[in-house]
C-alpha positions as CSV (number, residue, x, y, z in Angstrom):
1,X,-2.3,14.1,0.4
2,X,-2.1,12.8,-3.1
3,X,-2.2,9.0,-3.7
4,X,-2.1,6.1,-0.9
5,X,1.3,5.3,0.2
6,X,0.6,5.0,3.9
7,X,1.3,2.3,6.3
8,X,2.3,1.8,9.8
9,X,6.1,0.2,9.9
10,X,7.1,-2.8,12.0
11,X,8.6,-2.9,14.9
12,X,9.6,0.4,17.7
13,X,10.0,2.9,14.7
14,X,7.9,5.9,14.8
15,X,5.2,6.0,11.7
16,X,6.9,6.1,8.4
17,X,5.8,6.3,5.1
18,X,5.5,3.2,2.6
19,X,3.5,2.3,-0.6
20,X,0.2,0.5,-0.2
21,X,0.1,0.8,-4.2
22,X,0.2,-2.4,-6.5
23,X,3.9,-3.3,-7.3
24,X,5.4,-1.2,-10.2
25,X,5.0,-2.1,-13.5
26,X,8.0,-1.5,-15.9
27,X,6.8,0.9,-18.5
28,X,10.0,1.7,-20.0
29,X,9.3,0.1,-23.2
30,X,6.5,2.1,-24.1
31,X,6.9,5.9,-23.0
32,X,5.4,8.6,-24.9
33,X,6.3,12.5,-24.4
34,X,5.1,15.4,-24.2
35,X,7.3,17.7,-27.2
36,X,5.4,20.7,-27.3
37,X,8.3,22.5,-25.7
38,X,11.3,21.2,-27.0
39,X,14.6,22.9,-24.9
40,X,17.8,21.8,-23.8
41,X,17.9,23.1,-20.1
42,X,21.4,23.7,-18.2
43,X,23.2,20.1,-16.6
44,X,21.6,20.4,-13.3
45,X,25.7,20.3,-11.8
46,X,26.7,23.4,-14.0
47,X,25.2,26.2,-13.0
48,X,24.1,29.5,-15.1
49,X,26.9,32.0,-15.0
50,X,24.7,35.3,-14.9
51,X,26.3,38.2,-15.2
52,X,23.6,41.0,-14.7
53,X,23.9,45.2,-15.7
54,X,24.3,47.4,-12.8
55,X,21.9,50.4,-14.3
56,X,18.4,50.1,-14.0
57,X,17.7,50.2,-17.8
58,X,19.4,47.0,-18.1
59,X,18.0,45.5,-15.2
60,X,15.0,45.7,-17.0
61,X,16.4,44.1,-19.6
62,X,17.8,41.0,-17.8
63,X,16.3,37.6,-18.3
64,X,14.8,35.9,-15.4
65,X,12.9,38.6,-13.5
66,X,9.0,39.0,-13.0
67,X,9.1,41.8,-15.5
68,X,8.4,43.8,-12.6
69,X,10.5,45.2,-9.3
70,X,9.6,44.7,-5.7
71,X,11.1,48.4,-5.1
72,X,12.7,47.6,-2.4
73,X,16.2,45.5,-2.4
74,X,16.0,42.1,-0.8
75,X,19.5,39.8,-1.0
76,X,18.8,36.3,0.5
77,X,21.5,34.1,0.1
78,X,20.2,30.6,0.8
79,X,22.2,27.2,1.4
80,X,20.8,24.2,-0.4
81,X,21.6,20.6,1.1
82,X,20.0,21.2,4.9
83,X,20.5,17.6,6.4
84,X,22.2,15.6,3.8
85,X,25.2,14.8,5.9
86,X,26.7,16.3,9.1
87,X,29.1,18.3,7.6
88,X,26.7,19.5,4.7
89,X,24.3,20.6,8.2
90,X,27.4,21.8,10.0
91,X,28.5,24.1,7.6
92,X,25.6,25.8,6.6
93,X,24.6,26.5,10.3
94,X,28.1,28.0,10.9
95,X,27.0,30.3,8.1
96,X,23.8,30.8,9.6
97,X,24.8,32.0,12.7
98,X,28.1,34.5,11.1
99,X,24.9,36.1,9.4
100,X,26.4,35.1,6.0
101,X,23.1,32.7,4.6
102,X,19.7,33.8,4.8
103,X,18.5,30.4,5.0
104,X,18.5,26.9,3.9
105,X,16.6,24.1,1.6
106,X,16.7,20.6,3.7
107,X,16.4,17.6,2.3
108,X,14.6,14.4,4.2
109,X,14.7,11.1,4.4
110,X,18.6,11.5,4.5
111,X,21.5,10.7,6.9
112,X,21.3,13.6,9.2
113,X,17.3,15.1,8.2
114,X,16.5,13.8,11.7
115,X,19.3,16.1,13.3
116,X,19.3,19.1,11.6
117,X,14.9,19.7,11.8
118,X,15.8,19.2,15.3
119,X,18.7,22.2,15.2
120,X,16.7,24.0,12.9
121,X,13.7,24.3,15.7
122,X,16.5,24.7,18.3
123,X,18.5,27.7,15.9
124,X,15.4,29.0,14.3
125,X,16.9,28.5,10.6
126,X,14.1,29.2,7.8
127,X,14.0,26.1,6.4
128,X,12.4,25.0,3.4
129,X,12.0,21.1,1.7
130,X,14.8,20.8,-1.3
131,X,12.8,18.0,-2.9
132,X,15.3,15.0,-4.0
133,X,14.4,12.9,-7.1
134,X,18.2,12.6,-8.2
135,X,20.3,11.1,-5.1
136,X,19.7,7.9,-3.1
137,X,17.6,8.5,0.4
138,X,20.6,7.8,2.7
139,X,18.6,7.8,5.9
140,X,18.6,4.1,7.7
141,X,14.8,4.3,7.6
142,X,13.5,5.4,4.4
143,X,11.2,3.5,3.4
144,X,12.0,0.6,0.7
145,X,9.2,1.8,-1.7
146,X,10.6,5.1,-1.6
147,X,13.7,3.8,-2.6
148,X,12.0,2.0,-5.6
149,X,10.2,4.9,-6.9
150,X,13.0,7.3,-6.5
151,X,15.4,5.2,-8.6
152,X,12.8,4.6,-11.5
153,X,12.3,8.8,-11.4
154,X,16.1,9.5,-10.8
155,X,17.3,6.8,-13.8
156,X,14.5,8.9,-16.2
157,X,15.9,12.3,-15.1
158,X,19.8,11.7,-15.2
159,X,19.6,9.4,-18.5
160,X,19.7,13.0,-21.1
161,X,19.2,16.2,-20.8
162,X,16.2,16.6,-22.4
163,X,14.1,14.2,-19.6
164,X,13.5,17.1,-17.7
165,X,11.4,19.0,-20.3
166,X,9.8,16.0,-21.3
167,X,6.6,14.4,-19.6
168,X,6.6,10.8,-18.9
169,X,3.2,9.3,-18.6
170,X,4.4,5.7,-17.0
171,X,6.3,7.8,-13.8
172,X,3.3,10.1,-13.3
173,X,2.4,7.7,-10.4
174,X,6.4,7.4,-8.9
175,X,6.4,11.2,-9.2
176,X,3.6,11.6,-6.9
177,X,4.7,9.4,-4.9
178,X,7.7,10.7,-4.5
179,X,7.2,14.3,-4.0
180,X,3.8,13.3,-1.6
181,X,6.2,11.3,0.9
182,X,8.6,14.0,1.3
183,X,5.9,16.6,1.8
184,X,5.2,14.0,4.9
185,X,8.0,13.4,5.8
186,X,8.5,17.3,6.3
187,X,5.9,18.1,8.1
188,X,6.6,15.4,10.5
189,X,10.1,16.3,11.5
190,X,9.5,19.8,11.1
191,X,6.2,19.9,12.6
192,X,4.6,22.6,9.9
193,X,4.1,22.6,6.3
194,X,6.9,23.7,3.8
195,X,6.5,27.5,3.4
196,X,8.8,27.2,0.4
197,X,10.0,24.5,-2.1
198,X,12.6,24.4,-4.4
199,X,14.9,21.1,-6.0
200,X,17.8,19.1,-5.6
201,X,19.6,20.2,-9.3
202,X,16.3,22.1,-9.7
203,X,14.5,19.4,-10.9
204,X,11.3,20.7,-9.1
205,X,10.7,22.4,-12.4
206,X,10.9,19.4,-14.7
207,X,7.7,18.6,-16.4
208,X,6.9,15.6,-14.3
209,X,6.3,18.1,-11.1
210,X,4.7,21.5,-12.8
211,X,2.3,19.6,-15.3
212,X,0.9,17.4,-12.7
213,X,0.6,20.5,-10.1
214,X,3.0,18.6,-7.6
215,X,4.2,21.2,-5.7
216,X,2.3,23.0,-3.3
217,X,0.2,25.7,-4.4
218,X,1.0,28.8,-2.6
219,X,4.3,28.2,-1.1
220,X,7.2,30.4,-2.8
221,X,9.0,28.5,-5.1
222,X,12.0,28.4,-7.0
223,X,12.4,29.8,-10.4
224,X,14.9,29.6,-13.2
225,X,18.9,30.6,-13.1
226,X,18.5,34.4,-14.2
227,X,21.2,35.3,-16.8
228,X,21.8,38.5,-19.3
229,X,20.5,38.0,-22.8
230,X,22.4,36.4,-25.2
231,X,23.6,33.9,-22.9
232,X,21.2,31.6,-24.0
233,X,19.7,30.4,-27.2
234,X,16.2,31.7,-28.0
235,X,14.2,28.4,-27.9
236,X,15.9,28.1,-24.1
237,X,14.7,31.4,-23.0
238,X,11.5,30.8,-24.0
239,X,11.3,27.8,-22.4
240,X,12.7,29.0,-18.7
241,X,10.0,32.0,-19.3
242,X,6.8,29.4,-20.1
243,X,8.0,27.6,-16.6
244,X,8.5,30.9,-14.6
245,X,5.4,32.3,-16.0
246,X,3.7,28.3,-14.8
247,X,5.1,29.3,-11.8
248,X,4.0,32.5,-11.0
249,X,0.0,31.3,-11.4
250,X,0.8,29.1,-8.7
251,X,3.3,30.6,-6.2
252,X,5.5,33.4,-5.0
253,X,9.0,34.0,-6.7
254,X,12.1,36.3,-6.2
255,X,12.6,38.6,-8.8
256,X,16.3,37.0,-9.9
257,X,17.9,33.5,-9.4
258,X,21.3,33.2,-9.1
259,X,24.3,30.9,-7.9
260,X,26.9,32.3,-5.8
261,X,29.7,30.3,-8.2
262,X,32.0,31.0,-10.3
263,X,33.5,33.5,-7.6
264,X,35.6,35.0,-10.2
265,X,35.5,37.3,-11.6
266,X,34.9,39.4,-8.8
267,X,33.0,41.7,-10.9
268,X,30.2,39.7,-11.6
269,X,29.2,39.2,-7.8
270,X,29.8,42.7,-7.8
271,X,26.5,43.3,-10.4
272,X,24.6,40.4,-8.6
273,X,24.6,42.2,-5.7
274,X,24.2,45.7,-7.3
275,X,20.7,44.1,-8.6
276,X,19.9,43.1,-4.8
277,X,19.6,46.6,-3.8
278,X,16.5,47.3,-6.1
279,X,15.0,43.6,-6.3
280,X,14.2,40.5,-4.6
281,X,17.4,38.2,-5.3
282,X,18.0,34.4,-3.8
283,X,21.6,33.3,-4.6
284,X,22.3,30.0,-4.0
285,X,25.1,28.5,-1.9
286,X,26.6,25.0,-1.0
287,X,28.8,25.7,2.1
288,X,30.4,21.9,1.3
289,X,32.1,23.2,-0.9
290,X,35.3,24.9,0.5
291,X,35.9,28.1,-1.9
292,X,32.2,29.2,-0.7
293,X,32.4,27.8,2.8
294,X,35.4,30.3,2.8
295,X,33.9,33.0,1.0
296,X,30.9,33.3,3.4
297,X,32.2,32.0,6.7
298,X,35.1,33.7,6.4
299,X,33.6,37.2,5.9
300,X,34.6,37.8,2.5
301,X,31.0,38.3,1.3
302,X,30.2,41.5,4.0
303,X,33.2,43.1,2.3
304,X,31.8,43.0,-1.4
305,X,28.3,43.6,-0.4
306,X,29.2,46.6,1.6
307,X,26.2,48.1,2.8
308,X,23.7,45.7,1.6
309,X,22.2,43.8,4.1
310,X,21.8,39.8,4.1
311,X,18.4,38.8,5.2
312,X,17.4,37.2,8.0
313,X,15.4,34.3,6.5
314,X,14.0,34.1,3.1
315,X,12.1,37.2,2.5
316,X,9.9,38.0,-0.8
317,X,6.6,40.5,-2.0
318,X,2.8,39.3,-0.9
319,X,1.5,37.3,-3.8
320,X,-1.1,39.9,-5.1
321,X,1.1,42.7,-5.9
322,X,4.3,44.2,-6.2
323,X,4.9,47.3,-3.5
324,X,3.6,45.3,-0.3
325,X,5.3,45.4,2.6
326,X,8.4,42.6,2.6
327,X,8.5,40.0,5.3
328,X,11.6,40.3,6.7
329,X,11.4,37.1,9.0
330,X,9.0,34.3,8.9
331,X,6.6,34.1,11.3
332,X,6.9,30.0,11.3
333,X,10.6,30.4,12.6
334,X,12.2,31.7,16.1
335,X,14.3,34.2,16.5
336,X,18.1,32.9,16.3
């Protein structure tokens, strides 16, 4: 475990996690950067709107993949949000169990993390940790220093939208912090290490977290919105490829990214899912909001996939080579 945040908290409370650092120090006033990539990355709330060829040649061609094909189609459609709120756990688990999400990212140290690890042990939902450094910890617990570090990170993060390219010295300790005690915090409510990690607005992938080797080596990870070329301008597509190619050193990826939004046109799911039936592809969902809530819970999606199958959990290649056998379930979650 990186850095020494740990402390027993007063009172009848179980162990929790708090800073035994010095008090911060405000930095602000003399940052330095990192500019030697210079990109202006998506707003975090706007997704990518990828519209991908159905023909192999230009799946070749389409930005965001490995440069190279698992052979064999894997469509994992996975709900980010896992415990923020009742309803935000409530939908996605109705989802779940209609066989319409694959599998969900949870956040901790929020108002219902406690609840849904529980029904995710009781459902056997593949979960993995959505790492937060842009929303207030809602949970009634979370530690105070937690609080104070995530603030400092969120106020860097949200202030433009070139923060998240750009590596800030003075928050290297509040980083660590931050992505160390929910890495904890995980693997005590969930009882087992995060098989895969991804980010709230995807800011897993800001420099902050890959430059200082944050995340978890090993664990499958998250990697750019996948879009077709000329969607982007050149210096931004060669920045998302010099983060997925960081990624790939480190951890496992899916072959595309994409968000399940805009809904219309119908023909652009259409291609997203004609991709899925040669490649690994995670779309991601957010059954709080109610056009995909009713897209997926009300069987809209098994009509346009036809006979595609959704996976059962979040399924991708062995990290040494493409070809391997897929894992079609994990092993560190029951059978629903």
């Amino acid at each position: 475990m990186r850095g020494k945040y740990r402390e027993r908290c007063a009172g009848d409370h179980p162990e929790r996690l708090a800073d035994s650092s010095p008090p911060l120090q405000n930095t602000e006033s003399h940052v330095s950067f990192d500019l030697s990539i210079v990109a202006i990355p998506d707003n975090p709330s706007v997704p990518a709107d990828p519209v991908p060829a159905v023909d192999s040649a230009a799946m070749s061609e389409f930005v965001g993949s490995n440069g190279e094909s698992s052979r064999t189609g894997v469509l994992i459609v996975n709900a980010d949000d896992w415990g923020r709120d009742v309803e935000t756990t409530d939908r996605i688990i109705e989802c779940v169990l209609r066989g319409a999400v694959s599998s969900a990212s949870a956040m901790v140290f929020m108002e219902d993390s406690e609840r849904a690890a529980a029904l995710a042990r009781e459902r056997g939902v593949d979960v993995g940790l959505h790492l937060n450094f842009t929303s207030p910890f809602s949970a009634p617990l979370a530690p105070g220093r937690l609080a104070e570090h995530g603030e400092r990170v969120s106020r860097f993060l949200l202030r433009n939208r070139l923060a998240q390219v750009m590596y800030h010295p003075g928050l290297a300790s509040s980083f660590e912090y931050v992505v160390a005690a929910q890495l904890e915090e995980f693997r005590r409510i969930y009882g087992a290490e995060p098989r895969r990690v991804d980010g709230h607005h995807h800011m897993h992938l800001c420099a902050n977290v890959l430059f200082a080797g944050l995340l978890p080596a090993g664990t499958i990870a998250r990697r750019n919105f996948s879009f077709q070329p000329g969607k982007k301008s050149g210096v931004n597509r060669f920045y998302r490829g010099v983060i997925d190619r960081l990624l790939a050193r480190r951890h496992r990826l899916t072959d595309y990214f994409f968000s399940l939004p805009p809904l219309q046109p119908a023909e652009r799911l259409d291609r997203v899912f004609a991709v899925a039936r040669r490649s690994v592809v995670e779309v991601e969902t957010h059954p709080i909001n109610p056009e995909e809530y009713r897209f997926l819970a009300g069987g809209e999606i098994f009509q346009r996939i036809g006979n595609l199958s959704i996976e059962s959990g979040f399924a991708v290649p062995e990290a040494d080579g493409v070809g391997k056998k897929i894992k079609r379930r994990s092993s560190a979650h029951a059978q629903r």
